[in-house]
Residue frames as qw, qx, qy, qz and C-alpha x, y, z in Angstrom:
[[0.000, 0.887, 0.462, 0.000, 0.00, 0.00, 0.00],
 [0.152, -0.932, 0.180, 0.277, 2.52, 2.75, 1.17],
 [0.867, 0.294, -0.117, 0.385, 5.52, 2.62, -1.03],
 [0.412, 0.563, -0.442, 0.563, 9.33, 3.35, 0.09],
 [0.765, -0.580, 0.226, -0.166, 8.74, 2.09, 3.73],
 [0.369, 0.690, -0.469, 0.409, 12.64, 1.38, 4.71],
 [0.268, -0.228, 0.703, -0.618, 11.99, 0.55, 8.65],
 [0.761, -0.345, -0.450, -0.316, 9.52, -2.86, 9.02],
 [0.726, -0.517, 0.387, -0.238, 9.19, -4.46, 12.26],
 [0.342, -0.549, 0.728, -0.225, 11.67, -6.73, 14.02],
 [0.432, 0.145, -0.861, -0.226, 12.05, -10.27, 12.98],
 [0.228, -0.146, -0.862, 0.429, 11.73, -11.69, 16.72],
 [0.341, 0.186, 0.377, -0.841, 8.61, -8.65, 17.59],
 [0.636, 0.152, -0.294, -0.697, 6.40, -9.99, 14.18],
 [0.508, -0.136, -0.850, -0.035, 6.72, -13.93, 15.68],
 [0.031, 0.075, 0.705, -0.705, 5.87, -12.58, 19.08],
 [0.368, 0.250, -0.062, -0.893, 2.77, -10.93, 17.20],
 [0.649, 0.127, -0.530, -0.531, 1.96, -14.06, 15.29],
 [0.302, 0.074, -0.873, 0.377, 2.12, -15.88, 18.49],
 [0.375, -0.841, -0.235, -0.310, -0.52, -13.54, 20.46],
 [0.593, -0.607, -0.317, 0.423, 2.03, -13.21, 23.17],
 [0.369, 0.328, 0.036, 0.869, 2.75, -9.60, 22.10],
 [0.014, 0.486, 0.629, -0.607, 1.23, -6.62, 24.23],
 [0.351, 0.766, 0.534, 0.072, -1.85, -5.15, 23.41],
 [0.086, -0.886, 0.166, 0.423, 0.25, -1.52, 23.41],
 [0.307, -0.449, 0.713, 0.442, 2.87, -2.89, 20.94],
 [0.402, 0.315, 0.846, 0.154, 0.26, -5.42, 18.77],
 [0.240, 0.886, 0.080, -0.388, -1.10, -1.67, 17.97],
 [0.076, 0.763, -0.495, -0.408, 1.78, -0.69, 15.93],
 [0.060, -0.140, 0.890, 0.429, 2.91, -3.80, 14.29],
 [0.414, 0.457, 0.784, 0.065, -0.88, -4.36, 13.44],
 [0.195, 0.897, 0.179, -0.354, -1.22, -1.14, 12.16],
 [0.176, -0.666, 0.583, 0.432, 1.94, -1.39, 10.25],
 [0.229, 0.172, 0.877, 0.386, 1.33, -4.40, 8.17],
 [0.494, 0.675, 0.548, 0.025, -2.03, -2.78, 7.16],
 [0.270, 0.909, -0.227, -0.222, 0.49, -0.09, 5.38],
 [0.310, -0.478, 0.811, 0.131, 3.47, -2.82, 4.70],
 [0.731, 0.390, -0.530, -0.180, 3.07, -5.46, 1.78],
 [0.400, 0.261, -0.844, 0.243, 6.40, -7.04, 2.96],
 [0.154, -0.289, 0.736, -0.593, 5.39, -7.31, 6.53],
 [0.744, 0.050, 0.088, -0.661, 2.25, -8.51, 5.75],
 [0.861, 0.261, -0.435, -0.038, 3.76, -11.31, 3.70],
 [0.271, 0.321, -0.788, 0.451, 6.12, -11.85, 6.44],
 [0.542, -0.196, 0.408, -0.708, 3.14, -12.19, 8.93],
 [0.866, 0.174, -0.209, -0.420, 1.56, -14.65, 6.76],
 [0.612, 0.455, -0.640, 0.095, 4.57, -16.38, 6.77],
 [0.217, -0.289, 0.755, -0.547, 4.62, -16.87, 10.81],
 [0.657, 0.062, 0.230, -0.716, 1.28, -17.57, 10.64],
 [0.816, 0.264, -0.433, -0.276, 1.97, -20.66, 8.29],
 [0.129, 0.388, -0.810, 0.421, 4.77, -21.67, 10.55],
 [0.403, -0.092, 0.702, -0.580, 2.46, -21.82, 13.80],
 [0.871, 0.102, -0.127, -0.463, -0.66, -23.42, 11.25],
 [0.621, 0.342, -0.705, -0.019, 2.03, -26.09, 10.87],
 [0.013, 0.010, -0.762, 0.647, 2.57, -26.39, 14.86],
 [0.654, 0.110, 0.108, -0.741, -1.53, -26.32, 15.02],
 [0.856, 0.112, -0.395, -0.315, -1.94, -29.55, 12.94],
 [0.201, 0.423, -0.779, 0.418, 0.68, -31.07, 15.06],
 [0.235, -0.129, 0.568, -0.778, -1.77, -30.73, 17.86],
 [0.540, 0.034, -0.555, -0.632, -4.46, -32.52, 15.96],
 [0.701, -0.274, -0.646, -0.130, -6.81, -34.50, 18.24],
 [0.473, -0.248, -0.623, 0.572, -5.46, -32.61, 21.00],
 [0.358, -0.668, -0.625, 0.187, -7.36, -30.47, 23.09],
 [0.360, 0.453, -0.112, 0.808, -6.73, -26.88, 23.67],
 [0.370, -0.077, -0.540, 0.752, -6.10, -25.39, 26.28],
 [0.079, -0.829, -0.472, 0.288, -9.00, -22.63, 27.67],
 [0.313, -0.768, 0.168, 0.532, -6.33, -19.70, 27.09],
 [0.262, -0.040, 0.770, 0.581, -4.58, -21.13, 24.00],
 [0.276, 0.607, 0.745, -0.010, -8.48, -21.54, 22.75],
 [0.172, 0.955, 0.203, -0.132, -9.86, -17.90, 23.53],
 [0.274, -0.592, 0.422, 0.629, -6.17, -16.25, 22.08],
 [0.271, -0.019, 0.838, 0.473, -6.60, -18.13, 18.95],
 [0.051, 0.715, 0.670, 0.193, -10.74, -17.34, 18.49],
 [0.032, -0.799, -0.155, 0.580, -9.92, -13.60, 19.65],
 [0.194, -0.463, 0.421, 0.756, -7.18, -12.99, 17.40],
 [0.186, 0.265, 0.768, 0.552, -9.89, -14.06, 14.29],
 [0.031, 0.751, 0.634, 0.184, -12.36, -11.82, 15.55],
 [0.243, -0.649, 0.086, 0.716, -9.94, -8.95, 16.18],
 [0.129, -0.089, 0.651, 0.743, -8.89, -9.15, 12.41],
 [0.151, 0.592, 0.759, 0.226, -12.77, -9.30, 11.50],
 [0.216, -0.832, -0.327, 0.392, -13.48, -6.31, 13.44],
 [0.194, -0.653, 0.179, 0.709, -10.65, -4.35, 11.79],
 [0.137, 0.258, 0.662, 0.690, -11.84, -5.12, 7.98],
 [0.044, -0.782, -0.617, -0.077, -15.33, -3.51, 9.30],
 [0.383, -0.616, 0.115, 0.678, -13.12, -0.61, 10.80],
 [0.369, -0.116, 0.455, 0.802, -11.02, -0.30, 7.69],
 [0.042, 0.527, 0.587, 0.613, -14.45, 0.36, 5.60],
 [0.181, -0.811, -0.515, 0.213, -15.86, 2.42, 7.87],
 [0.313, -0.649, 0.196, 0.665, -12.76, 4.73, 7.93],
 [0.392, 0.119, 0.680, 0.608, -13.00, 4.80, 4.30],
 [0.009, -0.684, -0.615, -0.391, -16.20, 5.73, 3.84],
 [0.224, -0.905, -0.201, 0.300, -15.21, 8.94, 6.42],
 [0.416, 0.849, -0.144, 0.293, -12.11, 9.60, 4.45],
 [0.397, -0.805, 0.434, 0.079, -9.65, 9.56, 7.62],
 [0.673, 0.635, -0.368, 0.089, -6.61, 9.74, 5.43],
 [0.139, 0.729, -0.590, 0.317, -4.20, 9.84, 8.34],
 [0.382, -0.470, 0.699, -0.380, -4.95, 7.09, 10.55],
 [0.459, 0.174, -0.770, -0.407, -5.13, 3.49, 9.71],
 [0.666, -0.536, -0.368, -0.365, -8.35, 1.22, 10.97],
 [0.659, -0.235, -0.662, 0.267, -6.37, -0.18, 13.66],
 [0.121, -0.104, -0.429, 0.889, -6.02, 3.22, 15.28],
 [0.293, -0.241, -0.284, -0.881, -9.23, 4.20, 14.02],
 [0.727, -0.398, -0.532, -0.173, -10.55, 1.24, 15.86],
 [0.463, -0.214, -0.427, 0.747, -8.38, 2.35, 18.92],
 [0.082, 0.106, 0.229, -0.964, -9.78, 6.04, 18.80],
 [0.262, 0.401, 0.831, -0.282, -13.41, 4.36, 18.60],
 [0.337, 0.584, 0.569, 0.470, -14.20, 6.09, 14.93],
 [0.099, -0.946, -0.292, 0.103, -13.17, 9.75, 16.81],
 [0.574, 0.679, -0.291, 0.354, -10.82, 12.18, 16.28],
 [0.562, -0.003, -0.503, 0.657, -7.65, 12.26, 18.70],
 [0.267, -0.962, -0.052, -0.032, -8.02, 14.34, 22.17],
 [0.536, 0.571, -0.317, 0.534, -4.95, 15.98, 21.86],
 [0.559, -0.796, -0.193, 0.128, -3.11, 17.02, 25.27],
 [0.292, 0.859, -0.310, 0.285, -0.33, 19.31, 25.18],
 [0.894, -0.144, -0.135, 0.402, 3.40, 18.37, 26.41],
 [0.185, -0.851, 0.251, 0.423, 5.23, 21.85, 25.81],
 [0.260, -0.344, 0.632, 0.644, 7.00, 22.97, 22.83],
 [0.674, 0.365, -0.193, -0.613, 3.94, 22.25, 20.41],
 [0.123, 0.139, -0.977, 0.103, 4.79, 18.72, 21.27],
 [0.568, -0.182, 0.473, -0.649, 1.28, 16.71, 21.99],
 [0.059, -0.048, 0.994, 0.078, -0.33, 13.25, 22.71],
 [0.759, -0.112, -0.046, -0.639, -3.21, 11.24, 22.88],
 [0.265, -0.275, 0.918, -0.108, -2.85, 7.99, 24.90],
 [0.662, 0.069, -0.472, -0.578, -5.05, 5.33, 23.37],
 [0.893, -0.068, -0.445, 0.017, -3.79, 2.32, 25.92],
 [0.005, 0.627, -0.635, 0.452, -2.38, 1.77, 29.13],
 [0.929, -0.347, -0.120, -0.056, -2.08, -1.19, 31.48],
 [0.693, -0.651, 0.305, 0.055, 0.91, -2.83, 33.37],
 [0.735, 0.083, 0.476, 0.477, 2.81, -4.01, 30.08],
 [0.308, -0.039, 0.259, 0.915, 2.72, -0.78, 28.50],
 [0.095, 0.769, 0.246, -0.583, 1.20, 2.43, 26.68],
 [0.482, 0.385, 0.656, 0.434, 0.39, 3.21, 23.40],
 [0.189, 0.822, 0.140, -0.518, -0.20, 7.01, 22.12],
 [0.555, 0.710, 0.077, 0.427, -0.21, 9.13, 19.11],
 [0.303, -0.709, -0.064, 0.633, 1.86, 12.04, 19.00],
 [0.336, 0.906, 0.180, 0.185, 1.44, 15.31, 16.92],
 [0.422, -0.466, 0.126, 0.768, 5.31, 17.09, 16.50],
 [0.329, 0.888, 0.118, -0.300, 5.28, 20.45, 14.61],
 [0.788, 0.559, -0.071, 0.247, 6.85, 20.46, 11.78],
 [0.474, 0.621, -0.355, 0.514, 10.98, 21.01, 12.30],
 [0.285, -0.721, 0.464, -0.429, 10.84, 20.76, 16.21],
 [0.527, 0.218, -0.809, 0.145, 12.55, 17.94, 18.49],
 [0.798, -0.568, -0.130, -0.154, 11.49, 15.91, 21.60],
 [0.501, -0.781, 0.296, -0.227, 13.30, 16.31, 24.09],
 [0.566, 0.385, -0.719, -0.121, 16.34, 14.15, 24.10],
 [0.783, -0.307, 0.432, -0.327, 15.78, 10.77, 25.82],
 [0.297, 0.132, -0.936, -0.138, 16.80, 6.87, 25.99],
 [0.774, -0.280, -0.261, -0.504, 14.09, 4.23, 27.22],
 [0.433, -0.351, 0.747, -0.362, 14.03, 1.90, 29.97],
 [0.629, -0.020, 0.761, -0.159, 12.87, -0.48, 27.81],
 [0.419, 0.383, 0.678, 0.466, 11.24, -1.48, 24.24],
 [0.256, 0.628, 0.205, -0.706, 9.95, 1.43, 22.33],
 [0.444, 0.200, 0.671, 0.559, 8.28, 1.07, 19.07],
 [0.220, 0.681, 0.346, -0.607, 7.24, 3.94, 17.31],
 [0.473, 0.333, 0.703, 0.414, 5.67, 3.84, 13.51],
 [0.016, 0.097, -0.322, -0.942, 5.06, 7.27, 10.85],
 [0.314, 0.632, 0.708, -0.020, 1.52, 7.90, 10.34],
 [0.212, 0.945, 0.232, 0.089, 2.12, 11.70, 8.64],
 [0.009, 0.900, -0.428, 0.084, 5.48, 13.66, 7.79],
 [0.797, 0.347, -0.328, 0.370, 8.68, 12.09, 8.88],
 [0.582, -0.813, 0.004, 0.005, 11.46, 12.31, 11.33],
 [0.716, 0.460, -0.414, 0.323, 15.21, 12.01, 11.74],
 [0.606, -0.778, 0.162, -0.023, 17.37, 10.84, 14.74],
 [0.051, -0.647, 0.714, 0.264, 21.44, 10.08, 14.58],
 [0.657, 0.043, 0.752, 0.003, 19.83, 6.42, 13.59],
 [0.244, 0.038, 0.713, 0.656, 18.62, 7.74, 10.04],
 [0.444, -0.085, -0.366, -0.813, 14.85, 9.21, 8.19],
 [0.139, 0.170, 0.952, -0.214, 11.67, 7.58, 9.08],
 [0.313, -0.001, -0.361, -0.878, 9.02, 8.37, 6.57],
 [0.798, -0.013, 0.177, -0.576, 5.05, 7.40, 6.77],
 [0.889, 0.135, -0.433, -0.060, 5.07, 3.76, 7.02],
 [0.561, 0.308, -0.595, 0.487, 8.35, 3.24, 8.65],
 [0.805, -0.573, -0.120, -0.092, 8.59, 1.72, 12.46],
 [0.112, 0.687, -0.563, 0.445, 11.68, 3.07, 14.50],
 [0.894, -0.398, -0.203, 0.026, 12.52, 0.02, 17.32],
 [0.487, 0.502, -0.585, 0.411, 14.69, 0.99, 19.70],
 [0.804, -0.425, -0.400, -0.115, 16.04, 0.57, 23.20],
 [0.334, -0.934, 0.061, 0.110, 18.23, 1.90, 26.06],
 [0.832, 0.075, 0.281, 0.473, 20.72, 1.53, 24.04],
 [0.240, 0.505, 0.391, 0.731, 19.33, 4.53, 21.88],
 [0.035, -0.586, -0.206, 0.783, 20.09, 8.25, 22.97],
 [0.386, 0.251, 0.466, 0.755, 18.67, 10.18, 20.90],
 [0.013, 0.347, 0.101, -0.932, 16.98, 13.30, 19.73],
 [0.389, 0.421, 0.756, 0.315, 13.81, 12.84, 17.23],
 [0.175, 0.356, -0.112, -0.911, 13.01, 16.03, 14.85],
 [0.582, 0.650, 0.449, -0.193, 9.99, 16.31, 12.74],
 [0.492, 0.492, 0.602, 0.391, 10.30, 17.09, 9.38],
 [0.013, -0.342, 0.039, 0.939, 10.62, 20.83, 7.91],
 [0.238, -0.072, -0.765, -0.595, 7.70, 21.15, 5.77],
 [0.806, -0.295, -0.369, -0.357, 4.42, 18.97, 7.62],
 [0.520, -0.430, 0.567, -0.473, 3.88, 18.44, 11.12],
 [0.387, 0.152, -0.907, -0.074, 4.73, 14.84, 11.81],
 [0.742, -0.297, 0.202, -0.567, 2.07, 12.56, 13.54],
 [0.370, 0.276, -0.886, 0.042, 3.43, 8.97, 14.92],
 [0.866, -0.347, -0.222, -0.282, 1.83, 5.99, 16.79],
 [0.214, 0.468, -0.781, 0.353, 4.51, 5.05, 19.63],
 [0.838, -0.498, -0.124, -0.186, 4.13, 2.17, 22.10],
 [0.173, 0.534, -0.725, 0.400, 6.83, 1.72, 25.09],
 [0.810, -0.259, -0.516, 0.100, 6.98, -1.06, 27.84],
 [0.506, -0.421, -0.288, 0.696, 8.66, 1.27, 30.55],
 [0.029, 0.956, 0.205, -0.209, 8.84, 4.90, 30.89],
 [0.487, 0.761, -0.024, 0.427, 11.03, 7.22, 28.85],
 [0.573, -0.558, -0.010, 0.600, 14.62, 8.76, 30.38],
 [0.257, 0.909, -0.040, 0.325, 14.65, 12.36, 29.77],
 [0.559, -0.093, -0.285, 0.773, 18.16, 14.04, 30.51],
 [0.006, 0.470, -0.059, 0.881, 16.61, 17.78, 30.74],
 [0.150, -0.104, -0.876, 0.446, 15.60, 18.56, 33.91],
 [0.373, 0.153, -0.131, -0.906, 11.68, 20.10, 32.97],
 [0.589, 0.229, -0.632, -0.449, 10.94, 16.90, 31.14],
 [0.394, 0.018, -0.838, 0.376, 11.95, 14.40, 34.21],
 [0.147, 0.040, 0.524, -0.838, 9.72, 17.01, 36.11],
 [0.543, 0.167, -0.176, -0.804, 6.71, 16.65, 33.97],
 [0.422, 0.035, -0.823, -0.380, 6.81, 13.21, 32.75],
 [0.289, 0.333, 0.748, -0.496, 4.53, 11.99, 36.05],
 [0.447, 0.367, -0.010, -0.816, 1.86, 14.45, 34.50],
 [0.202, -0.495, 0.802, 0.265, 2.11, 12.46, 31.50],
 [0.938, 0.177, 0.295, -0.038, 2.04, 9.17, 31.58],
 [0.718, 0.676, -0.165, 0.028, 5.52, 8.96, 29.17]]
């Protein structure tokens, strides 16, 4: 669908995904990716044949309660988002693909302001993580930070650039506390991104560190 998408998800994150044991904060983004991703899609499929293969295996055995409802959710998740996708069609929302559309329940984003013309809009939280948009103005940077953990965070509008390289609509930045860094928006078009993290963000300024409670980031 999107061409020149450069950044796909993570070998090891798209089996976790095709596994169900991915969180729901993460399963955002890499489902929302593949419905702008060919490859990834075809690479989904490809898990998905894997585990069908482990499935027949199991033939005549029983499943588990858990194993069961994971396996009957995850077909009536994917229904749900083809009804999604046409809905969002038929409103025209160019920028957000069903899965968020189905996350922001067919509304538009409540923005909340961060400082700097920086803002969010959490869609998810729980004890494995947090899931939000965020709206940067064109040419300005977030604060610089590393993570305390996973952080995946996919283009839905504009573009960015951190010492790692571009990240244009489509494209899914994965990093970890490995990665300082500094993301800038685009000059030109205010960038809008879906991020999910598994831990809170480490700002170094000391404003940010004060705020982030407020948050949630």
């Amino acid at each position: 669908m999107t061409k020149d998408i450069s950044h796909h998800i993570s070998d090891a994150v798209m089996a976790a995904y095709a596994t169900g044991s991915l969180s729901q904060a993460f399963s955002l983004v890499v489902a929302t990716h593949i419905s702008m991703c060919d490859d990834c899609r075809a690479a989904l499929e490809a898990h998905e044949a894997a585990g069908g293969v482990v499935l027949e295996g199991l033939a005549g055995t029983a499943l588990t309660g858990g194993l069961r409802a994971r396996v009957m959710g995850a077909l009536d998740e994917d229904a749900g988002e083809d009804r999604v996708e046409r809905d969002v069609e038929a409103r025209g929302f160019d920028v957000y693909p069903a899965p968020v559309a189905q996350a922001l329940r067919g509304q538009g984003p409540r923005w909340r302001k961060l400082g700097g013309g920086v803002r969010q809009c959490i869609l998810s939280a729980d004890r494995e993580g947090s899931a939000r948009l965020l709206y940067i103005p064109a040419g300005r940077p977030v604060p610089e930070h590393t993570h305390g953990g996973l952080e995946l965070t996919l283009v839905l509008q504009g573009g960015f650039s951190d010492k790692t390289g571009h990240f244009g609509v489509g494209d899914v930045e994965e990093a970890d506390d490995d990665l300082e860094h500094v993301p800038t928006a685009d000059k030109g078009e205010d960038c809008i991104c879906l991020a999910a993290t598994d831990a809170p963000l480490r700002f170094h300024a000391i404003v940010p560190r004060i705020l982030q409670p407020f948050f949630a980031i």
